[in-house]
N, C-alpha and C positions, 0 to 999 in steps of 0.2 A: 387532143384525142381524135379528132375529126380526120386531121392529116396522118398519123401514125396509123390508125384503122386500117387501111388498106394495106401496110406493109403485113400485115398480120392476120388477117381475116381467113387464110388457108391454113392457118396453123390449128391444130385438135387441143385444146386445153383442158384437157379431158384431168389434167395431174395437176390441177391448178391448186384445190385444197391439201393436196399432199405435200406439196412446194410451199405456200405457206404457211409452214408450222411458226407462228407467234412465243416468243420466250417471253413469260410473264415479268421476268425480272429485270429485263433491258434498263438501262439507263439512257434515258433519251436527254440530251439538253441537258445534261452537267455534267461537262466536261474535266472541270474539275475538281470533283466530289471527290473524296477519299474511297468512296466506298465503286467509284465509276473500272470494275470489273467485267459486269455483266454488258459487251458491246454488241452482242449479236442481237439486231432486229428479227431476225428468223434463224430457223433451225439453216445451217448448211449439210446440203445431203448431196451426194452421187450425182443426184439427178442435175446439178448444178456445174458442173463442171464437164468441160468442151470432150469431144463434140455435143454441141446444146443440142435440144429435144422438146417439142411440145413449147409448155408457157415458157424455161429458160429461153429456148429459143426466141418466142415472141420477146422478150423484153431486150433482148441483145438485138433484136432489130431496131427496135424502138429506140434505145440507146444511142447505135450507129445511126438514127435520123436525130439523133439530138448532136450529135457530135458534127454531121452536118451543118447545124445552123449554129453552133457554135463558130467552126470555120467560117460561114456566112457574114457572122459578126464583126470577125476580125476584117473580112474583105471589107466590109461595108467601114470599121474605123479607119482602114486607110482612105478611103473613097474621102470620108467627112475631114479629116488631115488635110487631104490636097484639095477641098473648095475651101478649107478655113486659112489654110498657110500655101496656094497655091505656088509659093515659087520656092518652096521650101523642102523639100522629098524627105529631109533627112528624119523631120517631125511626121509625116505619115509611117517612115518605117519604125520610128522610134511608140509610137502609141499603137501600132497595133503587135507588134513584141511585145509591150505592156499589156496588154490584153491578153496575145496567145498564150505567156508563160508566166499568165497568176495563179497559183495555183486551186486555190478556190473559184475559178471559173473555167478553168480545166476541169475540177472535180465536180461540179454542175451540171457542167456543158456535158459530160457523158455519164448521167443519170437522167430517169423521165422526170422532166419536171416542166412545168409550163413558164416557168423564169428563160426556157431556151429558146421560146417562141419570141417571149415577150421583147425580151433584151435584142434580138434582128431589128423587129419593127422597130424598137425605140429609135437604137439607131441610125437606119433607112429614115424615117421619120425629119432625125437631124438631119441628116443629108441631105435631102431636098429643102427643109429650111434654108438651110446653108446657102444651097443654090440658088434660093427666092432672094435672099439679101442680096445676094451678087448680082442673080440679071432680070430680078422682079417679079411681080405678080402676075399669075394667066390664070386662066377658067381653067384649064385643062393642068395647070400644076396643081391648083385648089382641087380640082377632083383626084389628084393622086395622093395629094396630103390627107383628102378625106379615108381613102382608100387602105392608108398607112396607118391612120388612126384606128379605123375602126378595125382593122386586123388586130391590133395591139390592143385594143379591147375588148375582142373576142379572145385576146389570150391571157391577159391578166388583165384586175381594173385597177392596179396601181400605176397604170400609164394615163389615166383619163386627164393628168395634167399635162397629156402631150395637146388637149384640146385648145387649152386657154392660149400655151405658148405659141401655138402656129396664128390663131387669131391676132395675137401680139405683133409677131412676125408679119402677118399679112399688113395690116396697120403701118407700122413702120418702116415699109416699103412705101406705102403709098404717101408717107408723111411729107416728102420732099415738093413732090408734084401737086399735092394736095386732089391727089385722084379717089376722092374719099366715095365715090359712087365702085367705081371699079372695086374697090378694096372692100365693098358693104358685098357685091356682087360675089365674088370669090369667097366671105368667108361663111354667104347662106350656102354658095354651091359645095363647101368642106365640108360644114358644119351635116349639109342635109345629107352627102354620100356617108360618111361615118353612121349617122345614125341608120341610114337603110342598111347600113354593113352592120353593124351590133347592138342596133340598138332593139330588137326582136327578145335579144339573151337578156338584158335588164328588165323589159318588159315581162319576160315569163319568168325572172326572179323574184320583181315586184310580185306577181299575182300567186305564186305557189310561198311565198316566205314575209309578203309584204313588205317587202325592203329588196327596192333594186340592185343592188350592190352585194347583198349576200353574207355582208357583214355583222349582221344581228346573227345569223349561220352558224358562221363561224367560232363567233365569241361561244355561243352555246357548245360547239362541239368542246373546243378547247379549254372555255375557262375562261370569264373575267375576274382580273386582280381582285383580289381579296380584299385588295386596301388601295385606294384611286392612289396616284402619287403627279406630281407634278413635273414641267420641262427639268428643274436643276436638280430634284430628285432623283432623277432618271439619269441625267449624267451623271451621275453619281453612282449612283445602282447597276448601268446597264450596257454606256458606253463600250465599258472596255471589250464585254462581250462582243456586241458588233463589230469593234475594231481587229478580234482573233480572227471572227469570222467574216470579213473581206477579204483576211488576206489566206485563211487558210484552215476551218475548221472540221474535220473529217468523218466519217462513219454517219450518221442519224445526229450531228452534231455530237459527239461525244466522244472525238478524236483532235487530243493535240498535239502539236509540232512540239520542237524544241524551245525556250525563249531567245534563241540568237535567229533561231526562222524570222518569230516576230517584227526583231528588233531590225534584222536585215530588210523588211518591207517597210517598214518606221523611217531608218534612216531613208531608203530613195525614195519615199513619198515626199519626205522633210526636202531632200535635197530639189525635188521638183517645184513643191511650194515654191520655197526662196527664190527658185529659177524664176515664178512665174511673174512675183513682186518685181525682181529684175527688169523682166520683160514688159509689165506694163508702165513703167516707169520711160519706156523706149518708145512707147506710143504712143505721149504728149505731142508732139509734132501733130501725128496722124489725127486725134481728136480735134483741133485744130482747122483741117483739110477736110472741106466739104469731099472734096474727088477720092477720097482714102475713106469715109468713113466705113466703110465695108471693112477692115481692120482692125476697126473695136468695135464694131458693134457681132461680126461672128464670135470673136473670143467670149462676149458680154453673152453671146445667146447660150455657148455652153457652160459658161459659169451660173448662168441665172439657172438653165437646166439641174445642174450636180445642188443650188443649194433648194431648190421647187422639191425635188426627188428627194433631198434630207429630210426637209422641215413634211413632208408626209409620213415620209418610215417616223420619224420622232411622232408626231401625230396620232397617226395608227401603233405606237408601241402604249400611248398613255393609254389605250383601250386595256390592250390583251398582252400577255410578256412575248414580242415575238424579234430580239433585237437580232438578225441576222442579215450579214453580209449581202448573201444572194440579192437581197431585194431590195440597193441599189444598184444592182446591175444595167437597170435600164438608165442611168447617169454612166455608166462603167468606161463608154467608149466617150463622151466628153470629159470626161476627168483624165481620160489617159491623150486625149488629145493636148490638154495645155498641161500635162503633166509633160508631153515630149515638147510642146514649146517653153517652159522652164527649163528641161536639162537643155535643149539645145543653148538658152539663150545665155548660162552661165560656163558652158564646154567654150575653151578655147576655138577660133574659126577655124586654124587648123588642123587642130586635132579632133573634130565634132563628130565626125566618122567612127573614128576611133574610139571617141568616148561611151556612142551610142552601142556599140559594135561589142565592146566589153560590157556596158550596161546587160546587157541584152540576155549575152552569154553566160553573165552571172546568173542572172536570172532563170534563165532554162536550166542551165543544174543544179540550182536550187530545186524549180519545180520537178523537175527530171527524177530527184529522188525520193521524193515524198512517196510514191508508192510502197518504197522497197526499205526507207528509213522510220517510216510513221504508220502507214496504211496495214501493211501486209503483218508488221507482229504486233497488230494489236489481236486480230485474227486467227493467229497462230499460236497454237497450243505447246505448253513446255512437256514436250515428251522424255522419261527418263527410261532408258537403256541401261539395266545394270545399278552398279551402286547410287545409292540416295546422294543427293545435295548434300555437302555437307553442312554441319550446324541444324539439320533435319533429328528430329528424335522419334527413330525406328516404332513405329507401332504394330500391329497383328491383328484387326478387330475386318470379321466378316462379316455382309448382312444378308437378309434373306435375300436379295434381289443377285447375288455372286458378286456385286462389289465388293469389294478389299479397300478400306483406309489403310493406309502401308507406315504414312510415316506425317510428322508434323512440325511445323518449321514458327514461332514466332520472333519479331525483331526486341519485344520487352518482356516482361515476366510482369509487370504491372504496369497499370495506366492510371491519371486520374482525370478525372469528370471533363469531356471536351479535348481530350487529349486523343490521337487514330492509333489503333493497334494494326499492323500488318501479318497475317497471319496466311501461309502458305500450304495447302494440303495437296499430300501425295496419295494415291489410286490406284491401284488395278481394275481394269475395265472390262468385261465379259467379250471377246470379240465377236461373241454373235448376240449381242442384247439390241435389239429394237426399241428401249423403252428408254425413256424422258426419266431423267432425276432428279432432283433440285438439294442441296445442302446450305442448311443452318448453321449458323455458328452462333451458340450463345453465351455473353462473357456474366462469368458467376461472380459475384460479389464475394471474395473470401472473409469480410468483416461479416 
């Protein structure tokens, strides 16, 4: 908020409550309910489309600075690639293609959300990790780490376990030398700049909510479970949700792909996994080799990261129902980092270019059409010109308001108990009506 303010601060949002008009019947978060019809968060009016004006405008700025630090992201996984696999190019360009063209962090990355802050810092964060394992501890790295963190604190606090693991990290550099004074030194001077950098905003969450973290907040706006449930409940219950929504769930959550979208991010994740097994199985030697250890223990710092980042979202979902994709993101660029050293390390050597090169490619046209295959008609209205659909049975009924019911379309003539009726209604629409209408459909019992 603090960073987007100023792209914005000249703009008049004088139309701000006009813009948004709230649809009471939205279906948010179930995606896929039978009855998930009603996708529009807000009314779309005029005023919404280009040239923008006023609040659209401001939020299409704020957008374009989100989509900034998306790209930010991707520079920054290549960055963390080449300190993790520095003789290896092929695994930076292969993880941050993994990144640029997922499409649920495409479709993130250019909404406002504070997940597009959060996911930079995280991974800047690694990055300099990365860098500490390779050429050690200083004050002055310790106070950049602090600096990273508490950015990343002031923008979401599901990163606050980037504090323990830099501590980690500090430590385990100094393990070797047993420079344990140096290493106590750097992790007061981390520790104390994060908290001068964020730690004011917990402090005045504590004092106005009594709870630093905000998270009693929360639960209250949202809603705690009805019914507590457990870790294997939950995977049971909840996983698969998460799993749509990493790789791609749309609108206010309540837009899906096809099941071969799915099944297409299924397979190259799987086939990365096995790459990665592969691969560690190649770095026995290296464990081994004091002068190598920096070759498993960066792969180990981003693994420990992807599964610290799981076992929280798991954590925080046993609270409140909240299993969504986004918020592993801040794991997003280590997971794509040894997801590109798994393909690499099971692609043929000389064809590894090539394998990467067509990964890649699949991928962006995958993501490429998601606007225009998934996004865009769920949006879009079935306007009819002329004769009805057929299998529609013609009707006549007008109401006060000058709507027209024209015609009516069902797929059953009966249902029974727990069974979906699909049921399609045709309209004439007043073209100069101003007003909001909402329609019921109620099914009559004929017994």
């Amino acid at each position: 908020y603090l960073l987007g303010a100023p792209l914005i601060v000249w703009i008049d949002p004088n139309n701000l409550e006009t813009l948004l008009a709230p649809n009471p019947f939205v279906r948010i978060g179930e995606p896929q309910a039978a009855t998930n019809d009603n996708r529009n968060a807000f009314l779309h009016t005029d005023e919404r489309t280009f040239p923008f004006r006023n609040t659209a405008l401001a939020v299409h700025l704020v957008r374009l600075f989100s989509v900034i630090l998306g790209a930010l992201t991707i520079v920054l996984t290549y960055a963390l690639a080449r300190q993790v696999f520095p003789e290896q190019r092929q695994i930076a360009y292969a993880a941050a293609a993994f990144v640029a063209f997922l499409p649920q962090f495409v479709f993130i990355g250019s909404s406002i959300n504070n997940d597009n802050l959060a996911t930079p810092f995280s991974t800047a964060m690694l990055w300099q990790l990365a860098v500490t394992l390779r050429s050690g501890i200083t004050v002055k790295r310790a106070a950049i780490l602090g600096m990273l963190a508490g950015g990343a604190l002031l923008s979401k606090f599901n990163t606050v376990t980037l504090v323990p693991l830099a501590l980690l990290a500090i430590f385990v550099v100094a393990l070797p030398k047993r420079a344990w004074r140096t290493a106590l030194i750097c992790a007061v001077v981390m520790v104390l700049v994060t908290t001068l950098i964020s730690g004011w905003w917990y402090a005045r969450s504590y004092w106005l909510y009594g709870d630093p973290t905000g998270l009693s907040l929360i639960i209250n706006m949202i809603g705690e479970r009805p019914v507590s449930i457990d870790i294997a409940r939950w995977f049971i219950a909840e996983s698969e949700s998460l799993r749509l929504s990493t790789w791609g769930v749309f609108g206010w959550m309540n837009i899906l792909a096809t099941p071969a979208f799915y099944a297409f991010f299924d397979w190259l994740a799987l086939a990365g996994i096995v790459g990665i097994i592969v691969a560690v199985f190649s770095l026995r030697e290296a464990m081994l080799d004091q002068a190598r250890r920096s070759e498993t223990l960066l792969p180990a710092l981003l693994a420990l990261w992807c599964a610290i980042t799981f076992a929280a979202l798991v954590r925080y979902n046993l609270s409140l129902p909240a299993a969504q994709g986004r918020l592993l993101f801040p794991a997003l660029a280590a997971f794509a980092v040894l997801w590109a050293w798994g393909i690499t390390s099971i692609a043929p050597v000389r064809f590894r270019s090539w394998a990467i090169a067509l990964v890649a490619s699949a991928q962006f046209a995958v993501a490429a059409i998601v606007p225009m295959a998934f996004i865009a008609p769920a949006y879009t209205p079935t306007i009819v010109n002329g004769a009805l659909p057929s299998g529609t049975t013609p009707l006549n009924y007008k109401f006060n308001n000058d709507f027209e019911w024209v015609g009516t379309a069902m797929d059953k003539s009966a249902i029974q108990p727990g069974e979906s009726l699909n049921v399609t209604l045709a309209y004439k629409i007043p073209a100069t009506t101003n007003r909001n209408t909402a329609t019921f459909i109620h099914i009559v019992n004929s017994a």
